[in-house]
N, C-alpha and C positions, 0 to 999 in steps of 0.2 A: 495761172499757176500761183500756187499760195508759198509766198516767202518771207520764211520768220526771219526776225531781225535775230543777231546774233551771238553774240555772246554778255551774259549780265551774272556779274555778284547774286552769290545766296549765299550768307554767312550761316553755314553749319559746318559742323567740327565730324571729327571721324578719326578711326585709326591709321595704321600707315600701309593701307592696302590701299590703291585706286578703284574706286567703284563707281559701275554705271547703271541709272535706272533710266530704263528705256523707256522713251513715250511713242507719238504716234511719228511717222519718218516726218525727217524736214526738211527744208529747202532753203538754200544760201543765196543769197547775189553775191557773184564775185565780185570784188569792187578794186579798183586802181590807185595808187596815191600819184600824186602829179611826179615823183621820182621814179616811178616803175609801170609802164604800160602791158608788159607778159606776164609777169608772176600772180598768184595767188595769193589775196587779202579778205577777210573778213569782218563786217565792223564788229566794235566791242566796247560797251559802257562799265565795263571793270575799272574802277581808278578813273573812272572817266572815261569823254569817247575817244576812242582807239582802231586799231588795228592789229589782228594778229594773224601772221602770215603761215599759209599750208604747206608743208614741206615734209613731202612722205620719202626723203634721202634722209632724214634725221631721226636718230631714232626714239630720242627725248625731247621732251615736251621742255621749252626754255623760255625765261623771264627776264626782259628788260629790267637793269638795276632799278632805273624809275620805277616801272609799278611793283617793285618790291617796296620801293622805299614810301611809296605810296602808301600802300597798304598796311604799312608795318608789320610786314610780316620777318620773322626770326630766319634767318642762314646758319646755317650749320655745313662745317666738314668742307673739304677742298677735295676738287677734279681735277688733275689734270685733260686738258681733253684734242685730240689732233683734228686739224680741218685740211682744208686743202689748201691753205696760204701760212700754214705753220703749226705751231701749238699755242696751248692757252692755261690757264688755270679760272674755275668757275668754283661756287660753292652751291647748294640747292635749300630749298625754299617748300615748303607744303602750301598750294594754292588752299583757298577757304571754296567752298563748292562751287561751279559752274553751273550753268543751266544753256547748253548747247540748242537753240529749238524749244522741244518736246524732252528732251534727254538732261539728267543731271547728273553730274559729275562729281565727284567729293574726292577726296586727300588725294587729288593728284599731285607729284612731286618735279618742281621744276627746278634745272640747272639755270642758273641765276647769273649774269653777266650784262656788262654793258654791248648792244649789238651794234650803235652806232661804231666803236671804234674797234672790234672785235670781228665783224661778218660783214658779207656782202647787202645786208639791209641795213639803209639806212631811214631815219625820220624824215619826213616830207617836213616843210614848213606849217603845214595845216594842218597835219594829227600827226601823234604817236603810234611807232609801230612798240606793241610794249609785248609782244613775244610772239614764240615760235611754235607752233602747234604740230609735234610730231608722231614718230606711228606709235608709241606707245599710247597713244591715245586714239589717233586715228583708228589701229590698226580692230578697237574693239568694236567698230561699225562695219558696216556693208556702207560703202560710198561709191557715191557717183557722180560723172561731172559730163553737162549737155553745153559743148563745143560752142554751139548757136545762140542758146541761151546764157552763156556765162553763167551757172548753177553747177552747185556742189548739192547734192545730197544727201544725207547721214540717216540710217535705218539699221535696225536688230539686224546681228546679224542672222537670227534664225527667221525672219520677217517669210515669208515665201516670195519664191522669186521665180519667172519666168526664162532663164536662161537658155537658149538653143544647144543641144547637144554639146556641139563642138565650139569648145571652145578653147582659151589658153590656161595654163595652168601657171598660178603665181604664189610665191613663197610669200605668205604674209607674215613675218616673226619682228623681227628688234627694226628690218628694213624691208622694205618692198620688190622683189627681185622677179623677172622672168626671162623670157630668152626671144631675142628678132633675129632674122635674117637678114645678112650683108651678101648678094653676091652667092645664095644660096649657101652660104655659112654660118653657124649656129655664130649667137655672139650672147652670154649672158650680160643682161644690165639691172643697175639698179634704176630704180623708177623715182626719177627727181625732181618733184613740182618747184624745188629750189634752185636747181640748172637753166639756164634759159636757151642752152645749147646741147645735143646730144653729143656725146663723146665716148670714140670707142678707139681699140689698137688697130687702127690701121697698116700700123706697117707690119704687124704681125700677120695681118687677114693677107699682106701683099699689093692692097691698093693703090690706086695712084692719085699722089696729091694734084689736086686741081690748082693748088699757090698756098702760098705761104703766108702768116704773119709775122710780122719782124716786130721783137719789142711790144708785146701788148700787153695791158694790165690789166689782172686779172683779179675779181674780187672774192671773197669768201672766206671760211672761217679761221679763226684762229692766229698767232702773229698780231700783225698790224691790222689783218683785215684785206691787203692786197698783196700784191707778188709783180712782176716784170718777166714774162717767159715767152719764146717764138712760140707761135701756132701752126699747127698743119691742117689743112682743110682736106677735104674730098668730097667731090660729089656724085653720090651714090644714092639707092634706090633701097628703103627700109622696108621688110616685109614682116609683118607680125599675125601668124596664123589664128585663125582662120580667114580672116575677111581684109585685112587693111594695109594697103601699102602707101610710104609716100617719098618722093625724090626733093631730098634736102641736101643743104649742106652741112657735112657732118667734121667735129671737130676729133684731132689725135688726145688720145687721154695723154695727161701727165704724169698720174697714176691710177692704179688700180683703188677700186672697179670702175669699168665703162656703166658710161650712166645714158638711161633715155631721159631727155628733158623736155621742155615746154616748146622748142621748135617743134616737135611730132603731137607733146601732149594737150599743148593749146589748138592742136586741127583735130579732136579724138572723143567722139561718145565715146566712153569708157566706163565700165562697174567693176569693181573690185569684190569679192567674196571671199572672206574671212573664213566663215564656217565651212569651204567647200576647197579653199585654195584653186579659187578660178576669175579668172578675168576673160571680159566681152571687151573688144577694142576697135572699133569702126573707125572709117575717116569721116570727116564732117568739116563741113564751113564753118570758119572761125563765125563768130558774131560778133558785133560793136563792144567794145569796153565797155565799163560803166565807171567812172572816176567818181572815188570819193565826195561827197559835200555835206556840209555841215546838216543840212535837213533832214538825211537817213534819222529813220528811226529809230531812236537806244532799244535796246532789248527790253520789253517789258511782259515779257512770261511769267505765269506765275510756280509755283515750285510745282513740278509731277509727283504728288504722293498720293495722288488715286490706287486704290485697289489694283488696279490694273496692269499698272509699269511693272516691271521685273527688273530685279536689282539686279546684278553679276560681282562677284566681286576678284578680281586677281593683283597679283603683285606687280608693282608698277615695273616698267623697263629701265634697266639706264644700257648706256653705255658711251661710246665714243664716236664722233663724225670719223 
């Protein structure tokens, strides 16, 4: 399988619209920092080498203070913004072009914060994680992620696609949202490669708790970064039509919205389709991690301005976790 290395600088300028010129699709390693074994990272020679984490519950693309400060890039304007261990205030930043792959990126606009003392990522010792790659960006790909192989891959989303019939229908907008069954009951979640647990209303559905946690700390955004709350477990059998069920344990939401996370998402071929509002979701064997190490290759693509690429251009997303 041919996998591009992954995110590099290309200083070009642009207005304040986000736009994407499509190359040919590409292919990610996911890769691990010695602090996080489940989630999703990508490396990044932006500001140096890096990591920037995939997270389709968020719906803004965000920027570690460092590689703003790196960069020198200009903040403008204040956010307040809610997470789920409090509130926060950010200001945002216009990244200089990306080059994703095959695909390049220009005036995307990032909420700007320190993530070490603000969210549930933290920097390993060995790289920086220097931001947060959300669906206003994601959401303008067809992606997909192979279980076994630990790959992400990013393609037009007009690309053609071989999809089976039946499949699920997913809200691709500011978040990621579809619908599983608990128990033969509809349960809407959002889709959150930043959760590393799924969490739905249980008590609402009537389940029964398999135990409890007392006092657990909980990380994520906003606040200090953590919180102190009991947890409710159950263990229950997740059914996401057409093809894929799996029996985990699932966590009580604190609030809304119930989120599907990387307990289900890391055992899951999965494709997302933007231009179709449909998702394919199979089970699958996890495969081996891949852990970060200095030898990965920096990004060294050269700019897509062939004839060929197709530009898109639309207005960036913001909003609030």
């Amino acid at each position: 399988m041919n996998l591009s290395p992954l995110v590099v600088l290309l200083m070009v300028s642009g207005c304040a619209h986000l736009k994407v010129s499509y190359g040919e699709s590409s292919t990610f390693q996911v890769v691990q920092p010695s602090t996080d074994t489940e989630r999703w990272y990508l490396t990044s020679s932006l500001g140096g080498d890096g990591l920037w984490f995939v997270d389709t519950g968020y719906p803004i693309t965000t920027c570690d203070q460092h590689l703003v400060d790196s960069l020198q890039l200009k903040t403008r304007g204040k956010q307040r913004y809610r997470g789920s261990t409090g509130t926060g205030v950010a200001t945002y930043a216009t990244l200089p072009g990306l080059q994703i792959g095959s695909h390049e990126v220009s005036d995307l606009k990032c909420m700007v914060r320190d993530l070490d003392a603000s969210s549930s990522i933290s920097s390993p010792p060995e790289v920086p994680v220097v931001g947060v790659l959300g669906m206003d960006l994601l959401r303008r790909f067809r992606f997909s992620f192979d279980a076994q192989e630990r790959v992400l891959t990013l393609e037009e989303p007009s690309a053609p696609i071989d999809l089976p019939t039946t499949t699920n229908r997913a809200a691709l907008k500011k978040r990621l949202q579809m619908k599983i069954s608990i128990q033969d009951k509809p349960v809407r979640v959002l889709v959150d490669t930043g959760s590393t647990d799924t969490q739905i209303p249980g008590k609402r559905l009537g389940l029964q708790p398999s135990k409890i946690h007392v006092d657990a700390t909980l990380r994520g955004s906003g606040g200090l970064g953590w919180r102190v709350a009991d947890l409710t477990h159950y263990q229950e059998t997740v059914r996401i039509d057409p093809y894929a069920y799996w029996t985990v344990e699932l966590t009580e939401s604190l609030s809304p919205p119930a989120l599907l996370g990387l307990d289900i998402l890391n055992y899951a071929n999965q494709t997302w389709d933007p231009s179709s509002a449909r998702s394919l979701i199979v089970w699958a064997e996890r495969g081996r991690s891949h852990p970060w190490n200095p030898t990965l290759p920096a990004a060294v693509q050269a700019s897509s301005s062939s004839p060929s690429s197709r530009t898109i251009e639309a207005s960036s997303a913001g909003g609030n976790e």
